[in-house]
One Martini backbone bead per residue (centre of mass of N, CA, C, O) as a GRO file, in nm:
protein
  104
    1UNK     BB    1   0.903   0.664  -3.513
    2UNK     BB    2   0.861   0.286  -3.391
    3UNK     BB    3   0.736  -0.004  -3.416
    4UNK     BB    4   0.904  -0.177  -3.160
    5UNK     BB    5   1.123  -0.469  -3.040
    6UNK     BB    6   1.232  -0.666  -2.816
    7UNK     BB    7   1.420  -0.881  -2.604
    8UNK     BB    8   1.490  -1.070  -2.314
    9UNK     BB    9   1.646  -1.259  -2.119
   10UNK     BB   10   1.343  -1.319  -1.958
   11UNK     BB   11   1.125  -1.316  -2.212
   12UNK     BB   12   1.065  -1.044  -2.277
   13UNK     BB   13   0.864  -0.886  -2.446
   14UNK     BB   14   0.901  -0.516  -2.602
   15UNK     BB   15   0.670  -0.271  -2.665
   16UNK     BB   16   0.739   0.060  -2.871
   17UNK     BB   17   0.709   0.379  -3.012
   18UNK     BB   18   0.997   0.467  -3.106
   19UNK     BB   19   1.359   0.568  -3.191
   20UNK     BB   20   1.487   0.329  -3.016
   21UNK     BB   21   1.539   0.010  -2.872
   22UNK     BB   22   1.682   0.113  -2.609
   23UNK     BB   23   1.388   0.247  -2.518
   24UNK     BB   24   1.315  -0.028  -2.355
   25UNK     BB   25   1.519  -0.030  -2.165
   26UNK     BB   26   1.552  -0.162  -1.845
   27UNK     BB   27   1.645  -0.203  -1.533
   28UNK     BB   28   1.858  -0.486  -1.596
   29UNK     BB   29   1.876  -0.574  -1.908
   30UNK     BB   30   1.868  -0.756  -2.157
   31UNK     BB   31   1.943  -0.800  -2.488
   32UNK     BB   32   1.820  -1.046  -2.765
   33UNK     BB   33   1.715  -0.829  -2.932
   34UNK     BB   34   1.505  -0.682  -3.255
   35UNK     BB   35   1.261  -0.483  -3.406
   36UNK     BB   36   0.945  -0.524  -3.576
   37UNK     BB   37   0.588  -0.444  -3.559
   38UNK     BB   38   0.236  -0.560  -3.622
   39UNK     BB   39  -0.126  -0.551  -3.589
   40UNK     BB   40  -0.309  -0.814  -3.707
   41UNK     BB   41  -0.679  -0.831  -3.678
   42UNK     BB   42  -0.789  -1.011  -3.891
   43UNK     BB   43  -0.556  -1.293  -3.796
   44UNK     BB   44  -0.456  -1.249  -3.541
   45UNK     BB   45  -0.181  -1.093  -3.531
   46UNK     BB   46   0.160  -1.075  -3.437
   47UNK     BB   47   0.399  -0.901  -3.594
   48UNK     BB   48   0.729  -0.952  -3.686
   49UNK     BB   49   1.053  -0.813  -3.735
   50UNK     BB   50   1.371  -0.794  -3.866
   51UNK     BB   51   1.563  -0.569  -3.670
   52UNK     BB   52   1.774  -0.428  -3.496
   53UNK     BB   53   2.036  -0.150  -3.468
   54UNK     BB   54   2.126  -0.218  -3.163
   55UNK     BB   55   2.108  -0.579  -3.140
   56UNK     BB   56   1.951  -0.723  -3.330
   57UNK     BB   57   1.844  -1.001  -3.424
   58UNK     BB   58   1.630  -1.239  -3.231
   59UNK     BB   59   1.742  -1.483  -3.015
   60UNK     BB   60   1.574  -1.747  -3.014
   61UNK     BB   61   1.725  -2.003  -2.983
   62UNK     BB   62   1.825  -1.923  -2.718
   63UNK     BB   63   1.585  -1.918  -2.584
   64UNK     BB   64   1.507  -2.185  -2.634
   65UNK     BB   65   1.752  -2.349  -2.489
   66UNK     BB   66   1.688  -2.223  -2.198
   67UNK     BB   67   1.363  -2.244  -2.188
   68UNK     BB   68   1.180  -2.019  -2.215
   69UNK     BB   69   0.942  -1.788  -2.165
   70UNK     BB   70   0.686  -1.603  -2.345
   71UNK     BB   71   0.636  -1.290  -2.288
   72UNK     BB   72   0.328  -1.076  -2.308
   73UNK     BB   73   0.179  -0.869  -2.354
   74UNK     BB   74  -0.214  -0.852  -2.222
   75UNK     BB   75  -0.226  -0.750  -2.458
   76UNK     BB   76  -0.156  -1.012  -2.690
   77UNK     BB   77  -0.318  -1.216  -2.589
   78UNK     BB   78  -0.428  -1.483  -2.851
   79UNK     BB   79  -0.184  -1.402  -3.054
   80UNK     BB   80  -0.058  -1.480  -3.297
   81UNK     BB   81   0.311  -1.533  -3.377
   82UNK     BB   82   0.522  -1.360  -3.563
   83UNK     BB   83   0.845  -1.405  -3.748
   84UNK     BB   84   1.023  -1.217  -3.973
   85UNK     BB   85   1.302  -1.179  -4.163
   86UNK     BB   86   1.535  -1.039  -4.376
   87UNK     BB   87   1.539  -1.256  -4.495
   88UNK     BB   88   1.399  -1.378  -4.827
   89UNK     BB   89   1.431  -1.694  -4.761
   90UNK     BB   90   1.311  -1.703  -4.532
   91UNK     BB   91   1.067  -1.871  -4.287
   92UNK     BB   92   0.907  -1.776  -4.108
   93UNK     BB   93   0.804  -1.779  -3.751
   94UNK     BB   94   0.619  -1.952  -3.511
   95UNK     BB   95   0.627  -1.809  -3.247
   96UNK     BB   96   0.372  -2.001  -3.054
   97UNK     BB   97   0.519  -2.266  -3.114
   98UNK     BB   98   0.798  -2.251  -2.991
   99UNK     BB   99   0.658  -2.102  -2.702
  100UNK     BB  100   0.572  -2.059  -2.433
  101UNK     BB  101   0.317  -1.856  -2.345
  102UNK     BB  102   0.301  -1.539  -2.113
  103UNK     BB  103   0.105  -1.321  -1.973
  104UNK     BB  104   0.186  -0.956  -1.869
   0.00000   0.00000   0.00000
């Protein structure tokens, strides 16, 4: 078991303890990536991280492209988002700058 996320075609964020990223999705779900979570209470901020085994990395620009909103579980209301990638190279991602933020 472990924190992971997926993201859904309809943008929403879904976190849950879990042994497979496929065990987030619910019927009728389509799955646009996800990875690892941690919540970070210090900095106050959700750090995503990583890539999916099940779905592979999160597909933001989609999701940007689309015009999405990012739905946020309400306990997760007000903190900053990071998505870190796999890439050592890669610099972080504000995602709560990339897109506007809906708690659900």
């Amino acid at each position: 078991m472990a924190q992971k996320f997926i993201i859904t075609r309809r943008g929403i964020l879904r976190m849950g303890n879990v042994a497979m990223h496929r065990d987030l999705l619910q019927t009728g779900d389509v799955c646009m990536g996800g990875g690892f979570y941690q919540f970070d209470p210090i900095g106050t901020r959700l750090l995503l991280s990583g890539s999916s085994y099940d779905f592979g990395a999160p597909m933001w620009d989609w999701l940007m492209d689309s015009g999405q909103t990012l739905k946020v579980p309400h306990a997760y209301q007000g903190l900053r988002v990071v998505y870190t990638p796999d890439d050592p190279d890669a610099e972080p991602l504000g995602i709560s700058e990339m897109f506007q933020i809906e708690a659900i």
